[in-house]
BATIFI-251936 format. One record per residue (C-alpha): z, y, x. Coordinates in steps of 0.1 Angstrom, whole numbers, padded with zeros to 4 digits, always signed. Layout:
BATIFI-251936
ZYX...
***
This chain:
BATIFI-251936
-0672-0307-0442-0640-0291-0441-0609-0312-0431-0585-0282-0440-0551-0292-0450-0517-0269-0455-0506-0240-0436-0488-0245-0408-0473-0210-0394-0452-0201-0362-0433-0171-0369-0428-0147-0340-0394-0130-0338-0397-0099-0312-0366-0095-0295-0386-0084-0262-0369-0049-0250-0405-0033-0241-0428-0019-0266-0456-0049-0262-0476-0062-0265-0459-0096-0272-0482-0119-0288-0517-0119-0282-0542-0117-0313-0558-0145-0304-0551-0183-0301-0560-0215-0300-0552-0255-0306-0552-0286-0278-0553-0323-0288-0529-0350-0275-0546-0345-0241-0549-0306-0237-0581-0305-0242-0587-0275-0262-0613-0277-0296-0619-0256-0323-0599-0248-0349-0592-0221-0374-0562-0208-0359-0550-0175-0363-0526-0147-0341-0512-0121-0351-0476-0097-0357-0470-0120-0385-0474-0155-0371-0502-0181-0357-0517-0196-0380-0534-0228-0387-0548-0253-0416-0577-0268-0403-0580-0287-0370-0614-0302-0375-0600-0338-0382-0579-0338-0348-0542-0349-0363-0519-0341-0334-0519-0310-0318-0506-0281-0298-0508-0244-0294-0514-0219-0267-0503-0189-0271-0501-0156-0251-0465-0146-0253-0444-0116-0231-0416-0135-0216-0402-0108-0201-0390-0106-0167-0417-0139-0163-0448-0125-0172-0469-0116-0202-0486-0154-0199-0498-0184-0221-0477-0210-0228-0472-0243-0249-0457-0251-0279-0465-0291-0285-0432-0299-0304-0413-0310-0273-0440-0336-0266-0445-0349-0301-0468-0328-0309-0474-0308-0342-0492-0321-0375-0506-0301-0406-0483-0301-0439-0511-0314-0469-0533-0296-0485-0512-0271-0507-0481-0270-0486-0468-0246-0459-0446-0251-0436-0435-0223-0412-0416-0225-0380-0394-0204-0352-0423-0194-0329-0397-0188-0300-0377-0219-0305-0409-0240-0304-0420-0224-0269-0384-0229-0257-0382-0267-0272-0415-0277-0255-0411-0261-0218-0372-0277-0221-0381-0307-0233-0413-0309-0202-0386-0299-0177-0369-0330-0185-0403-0351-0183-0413-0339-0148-0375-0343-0137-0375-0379-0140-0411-0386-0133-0403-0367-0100-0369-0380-0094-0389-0421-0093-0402-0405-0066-0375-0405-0044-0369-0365-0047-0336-0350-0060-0331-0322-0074-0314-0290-0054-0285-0273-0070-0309-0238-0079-0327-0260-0098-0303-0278-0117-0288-0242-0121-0320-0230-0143-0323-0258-0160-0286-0264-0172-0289-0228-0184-0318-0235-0200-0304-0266-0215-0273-0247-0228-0290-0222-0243-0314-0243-0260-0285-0261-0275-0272-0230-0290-0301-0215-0302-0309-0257-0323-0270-0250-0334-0282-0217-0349-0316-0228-0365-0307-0213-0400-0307-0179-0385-0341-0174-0377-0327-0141-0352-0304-0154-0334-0321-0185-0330-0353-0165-0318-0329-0148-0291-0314-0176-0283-0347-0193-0274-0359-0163-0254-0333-0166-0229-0339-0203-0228-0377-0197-0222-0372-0173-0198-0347-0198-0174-0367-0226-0184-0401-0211-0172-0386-0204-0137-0375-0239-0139-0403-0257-0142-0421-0233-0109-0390-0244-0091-0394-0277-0096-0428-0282-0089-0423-0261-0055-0391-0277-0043-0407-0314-0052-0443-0307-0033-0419-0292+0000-0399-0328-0006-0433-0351-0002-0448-0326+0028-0412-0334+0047-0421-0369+0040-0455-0374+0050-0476-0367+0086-0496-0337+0087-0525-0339+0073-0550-0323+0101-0583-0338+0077-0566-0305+0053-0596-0282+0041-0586-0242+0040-0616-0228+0029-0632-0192+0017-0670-0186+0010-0691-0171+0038-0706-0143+0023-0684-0117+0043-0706-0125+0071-0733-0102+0054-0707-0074+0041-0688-0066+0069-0698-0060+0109-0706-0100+0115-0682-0106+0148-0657-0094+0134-0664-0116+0101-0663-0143+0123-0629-0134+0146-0609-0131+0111-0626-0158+0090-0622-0187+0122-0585-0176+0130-0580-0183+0091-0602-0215+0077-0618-0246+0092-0640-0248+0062-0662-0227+0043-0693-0220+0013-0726-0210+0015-0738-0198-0015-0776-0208-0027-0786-0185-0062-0817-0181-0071-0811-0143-0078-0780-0128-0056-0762-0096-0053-0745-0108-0023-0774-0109+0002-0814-0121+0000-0825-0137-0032-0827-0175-0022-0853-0186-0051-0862-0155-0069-0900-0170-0071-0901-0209-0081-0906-0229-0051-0900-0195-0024-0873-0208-0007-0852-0185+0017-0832-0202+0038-0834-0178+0069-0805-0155+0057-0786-0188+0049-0794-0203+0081-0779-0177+0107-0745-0180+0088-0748-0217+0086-0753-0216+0123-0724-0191+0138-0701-0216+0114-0708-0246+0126-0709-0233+0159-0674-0223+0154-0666-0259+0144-0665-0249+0106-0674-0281+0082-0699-0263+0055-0706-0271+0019-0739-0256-0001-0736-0242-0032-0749-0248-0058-0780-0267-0064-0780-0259-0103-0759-0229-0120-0777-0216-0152-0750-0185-0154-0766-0153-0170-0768-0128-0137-0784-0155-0109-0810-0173-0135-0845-0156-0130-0864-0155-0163-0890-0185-0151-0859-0209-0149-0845-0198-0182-0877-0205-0198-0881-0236-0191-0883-0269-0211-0858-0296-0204-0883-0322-0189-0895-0292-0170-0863-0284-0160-0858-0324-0149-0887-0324-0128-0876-0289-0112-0841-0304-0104-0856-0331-0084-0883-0314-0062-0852-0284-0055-0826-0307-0050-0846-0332-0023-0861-0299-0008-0827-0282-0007-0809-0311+0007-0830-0322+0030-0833-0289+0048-0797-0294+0069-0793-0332+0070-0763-0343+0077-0754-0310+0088-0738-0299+0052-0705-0320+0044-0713-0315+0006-0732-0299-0020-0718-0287-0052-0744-0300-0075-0738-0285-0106-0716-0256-0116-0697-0246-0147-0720-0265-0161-0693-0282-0188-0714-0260-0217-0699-0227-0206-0727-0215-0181-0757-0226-0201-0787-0198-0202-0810-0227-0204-0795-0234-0234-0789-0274-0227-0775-0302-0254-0743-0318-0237-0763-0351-0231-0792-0327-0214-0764-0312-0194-0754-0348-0183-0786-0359-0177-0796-0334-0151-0762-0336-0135-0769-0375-0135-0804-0365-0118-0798-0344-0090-0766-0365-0078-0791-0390-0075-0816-0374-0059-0790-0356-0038-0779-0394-0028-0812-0409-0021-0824-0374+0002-0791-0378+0017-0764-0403+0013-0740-0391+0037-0735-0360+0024-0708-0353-0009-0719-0347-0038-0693-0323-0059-0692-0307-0093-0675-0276-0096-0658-0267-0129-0643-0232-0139-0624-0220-0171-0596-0251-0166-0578-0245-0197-0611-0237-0220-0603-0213-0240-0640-0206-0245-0641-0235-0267-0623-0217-0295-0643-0187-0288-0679-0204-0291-0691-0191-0265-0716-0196-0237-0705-0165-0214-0718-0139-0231-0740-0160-0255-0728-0176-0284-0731-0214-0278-0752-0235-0299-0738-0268-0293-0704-0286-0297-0686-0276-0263-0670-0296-0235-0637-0291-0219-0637-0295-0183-0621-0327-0182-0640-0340-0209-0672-0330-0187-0659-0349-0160-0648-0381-0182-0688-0380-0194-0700-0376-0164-0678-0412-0157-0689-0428-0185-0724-0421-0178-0722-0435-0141-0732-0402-0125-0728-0411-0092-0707-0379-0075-0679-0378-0052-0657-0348-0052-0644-0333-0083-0640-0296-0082-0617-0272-0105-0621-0235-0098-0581-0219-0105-0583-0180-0102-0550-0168-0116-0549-0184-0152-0525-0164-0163-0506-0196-0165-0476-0208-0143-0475-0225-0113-0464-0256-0138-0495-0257-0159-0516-0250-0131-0508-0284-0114-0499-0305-0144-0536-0296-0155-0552-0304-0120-0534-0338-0120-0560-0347-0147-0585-0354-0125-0564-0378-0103-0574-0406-0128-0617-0402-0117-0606-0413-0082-0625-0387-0063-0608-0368-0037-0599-0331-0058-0611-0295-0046-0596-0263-0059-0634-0250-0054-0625-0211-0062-0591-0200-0062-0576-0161-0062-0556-0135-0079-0554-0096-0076-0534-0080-0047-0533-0052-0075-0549-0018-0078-0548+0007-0049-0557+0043-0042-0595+0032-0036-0595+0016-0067-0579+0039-0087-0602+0070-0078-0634+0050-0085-0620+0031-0120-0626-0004-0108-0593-0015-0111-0563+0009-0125-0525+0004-0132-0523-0017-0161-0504-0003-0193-0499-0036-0204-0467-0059-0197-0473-0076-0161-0484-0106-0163-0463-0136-0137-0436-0121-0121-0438-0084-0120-0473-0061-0113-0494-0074-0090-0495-0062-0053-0498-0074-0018-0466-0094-0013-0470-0107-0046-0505-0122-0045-0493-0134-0013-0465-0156-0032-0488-0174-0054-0514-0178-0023-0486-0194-0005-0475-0214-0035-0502-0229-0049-0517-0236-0009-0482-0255-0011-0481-0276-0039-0520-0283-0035-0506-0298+0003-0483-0319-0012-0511-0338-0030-0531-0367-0009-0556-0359-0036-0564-0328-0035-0587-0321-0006-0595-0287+0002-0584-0252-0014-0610-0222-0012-0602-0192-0013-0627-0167-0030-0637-0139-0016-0625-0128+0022-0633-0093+0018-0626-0064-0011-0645-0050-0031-0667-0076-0030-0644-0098-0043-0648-0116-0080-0616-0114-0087-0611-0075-0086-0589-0062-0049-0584-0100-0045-0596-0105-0011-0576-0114+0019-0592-0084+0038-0587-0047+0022-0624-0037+0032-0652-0046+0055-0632-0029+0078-0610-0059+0085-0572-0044+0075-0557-0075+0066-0534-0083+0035-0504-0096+0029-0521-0125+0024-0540-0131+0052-0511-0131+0073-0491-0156+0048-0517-0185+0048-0519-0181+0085-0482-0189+0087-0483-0215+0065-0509-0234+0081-0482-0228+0112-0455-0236+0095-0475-0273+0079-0483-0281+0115-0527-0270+0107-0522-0241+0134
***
């Protein structure tokens, strides 16, 4: 039944100096809560567009927009925190796309100002700086509202001092609590393991203990990485697992399996994808006490499900399915074991996939899930886990988004992980000559063009602000070595060689400089 109402439109004024591009041709819609659901919303030259919001009154957009010298990055428009609401039926009703980015992010500034100030913190002169510009200039650009142009510009500059406003503020008020509080030695800085098998194994081990006192162990049933851990039903390999598992803990490294349950296209073999959902139940519980039981109460947790939130989802599982087995193996997982933590690992933060309707590469079936609203099922249900895990490679959002949307899962109660985190160190010569990664054409996207020093910064940021939270638990770095990296040259190690990044060298400092080294 369609719920369609007016047009509302958000006309884009391009006063970007570069050629673009400036708006991406995609978009989509959040409710009150930022969770993201589908809509009929439309991006292009001309405006974003929307008149149906599937009965959801109150919204917001995200849209991809260049902010030069910021980045080419998505941002908010939610009406300064009032949200947006569709004209009726018949009606349009069109809008300064620019002055609606710059009203929001001002208007938030202000928000996390005073919700940090009751805190205690105060904030420094540089950051008052940006955001008295910002304020200024949003100021003019209301005064000149009528004039859609010089409004636009207006805004622009505003957005662009605001944006660095809000990174500023986050940074300067997570260095403020980590003055204030003791060091916090039970800190996880963590990486997966599999660099032990891609790179001469010593030397895996001098660079990745010097670096982390934690790390993952990763259990597919089909993996590129190294041997196949279930590639026939009920084969279970652990042998490869095992001599890594071993040289860590030997080295004093606290170890996490993962994942007991990931139906993503590339590690499902055809005899789990084929499955019936009772058959899949009572496979969940055999693998799950077998798995488990294996290392005792050698493992500190196992990531029981993983992008499981109807994204990854070759078995092609209802929601409630979805929660059911999650439900399952935590409780199997418990009962084999109830020492050991039981964590579900989430990816795609923002869920943008939700507008797409998409299942990785399938097309989904099903109403989807946001993250969040994953987890709050998952609550509601009583599924008895204990760590809640967001994966945060580079969103292409700011540093501001990227902790506003982890704080979200302070209200579940579990301690946090940032389960998979990375960005690009940018392309090199190697990558260049092979095609894996070239110089990108397009506007950069945070900051300026990704290289060394600057995946470095938001290593060193994020590791920060993460810090600063009692919450948040651990931080994982993923992957140690390029290219066999997921995120494409963002390893901390240049090759199997062992020539370390930029990187490398920063989190290592600031591990010294936090009092962890």
């Amino acid at each position: 039944m369609s719920t369609q109402k007016g047009d509302l439109i958000f006309k884009p004024y391009f006063v970007q100096r570069g050629v673009g591009p400036n708006l991406l041709n995609w978009a989509y819609a959040c409710d009150e809560n930022w969770d993201a659901f589908y809509s009929n919303i439309t991006s292009n030259n001309d405006g974003v567009v929307i008149s149906d919001t599937a009965g959801v009154e109150k919204f917001s957009i995200e849209v991809r927009w260049n902010m030069e010298d910021f980045g080419y990055i998505f941002i908010s428009a939610d009406n300064g925190g009032e949200f947006y609401q569709l004209p009726a039926a018949g009606e349009k009703k069109e809008l300064n796309l620019n002055f609606e980015l710059a009203k929001s992010r001002v208007y938030r500034n202000r928000r996390r100002i005073e919700k940090h100030k009751s805190g205690g913190w105060i904030p420094s002169y540089e950051v008052m700086s940006f955001v008295h510009l910002s304020e200024e200039l949003f100021s003019d650009a209301e005064r000149f509202k009528s004039n859609n142009d010089k409004c636009a510009e207006l805004s622009q500059k505003c957005l662009l001092y605001a944006m660095h406003a809000s990174e500023k503020i986050e940074l300067e008020k997570a260095k403020y609590e980590i003055s204030k509080n003791k060091v916090r030695k039970d800190f996880f800085i963590g990486c997966d393991a599999r660099g032990f098998y891609q790179m001469d194994p010593e030397l895996f081990l001098d660079l990745f203990t010097k670096q982390f006192n934690y790390a993952t162990i990763t259990y597919y049933q089909i993996s590129g990485n190294y041997r196949d851990f279930e590639a026939i039903e009920g084969d279970l390999q652990f042998a490869t697992r095992d001599v890594v598992y071993n040289e860590l803990k030997k080295n004093n490294i606290t170890v996490e399996g993962r994942p007991l349950y990931w139906p993503y296209k590339t590690v499902t073999p055809d005899w789990m994808r084929n499955k019936t959902y009772d058959q899949l139940l009572k496979y969940i519980e055999k693998h799950t006490r077998e798995v488990v039981s294996h290392y005792g109460d050698g493992m500190y947790a196992w990531e029981i499900v993983n992008e499981s939130h109807d994204w990854a989802n070759e078995t092609q599982l209802t929601p409630e399915q979805i929660t059911n087995i999650t439900k399952l193996a935590c409780e199997v997982a418990k009962d084999t074991n109830p020492k050991v933590h039981r964590l579900i690992n989430n990816c795609c933060p923002y869920a943008e996939y939700v507008q797409l309707k998409k299942w990785g590469d399938l097309d989904a079936k099903y109403p989807q899930r946001t993250p969040i609203k994953f987890m709050q099922d998952l609550v509601d249900n009583d599924v008895d886990f204990t760590i809640s895990g967001q994966q945060m490679y580079f969103p292409y959002r700011d540093l501001s988004d990227i902790i506003i949307h982890v704080e979200r899962y302070e209200k579940f109660g579990r301690p946090v992980q940032l389960t998979e985190v990375g960005a690009s160190s940018g392309p090199n010569k190697a990558s260049i000559d092979n095609g894996s990664l070239e110089i990108s054409v397009e506007p950069y996207i945070w900051r300026r063009n990704w290289d060394q020093e600057l995946q470095a910064d938001w290593l060193e940021e994020l590791y920060t602000i993460a810090y600063s939270k009692p919450w948040i638990e651990a931080v994982n770095w993923y992957d140690f070595v390029d290219p066999h990296s997921w995120i494409k040259n963002g390893g901390l190690l240049e090759s199997p060689k062992g020539e370390k990044k930029a990187a490398y060298d920063r989190l290592l400092k600031l591990q010294q400089s936090l009092g962890l080294k």
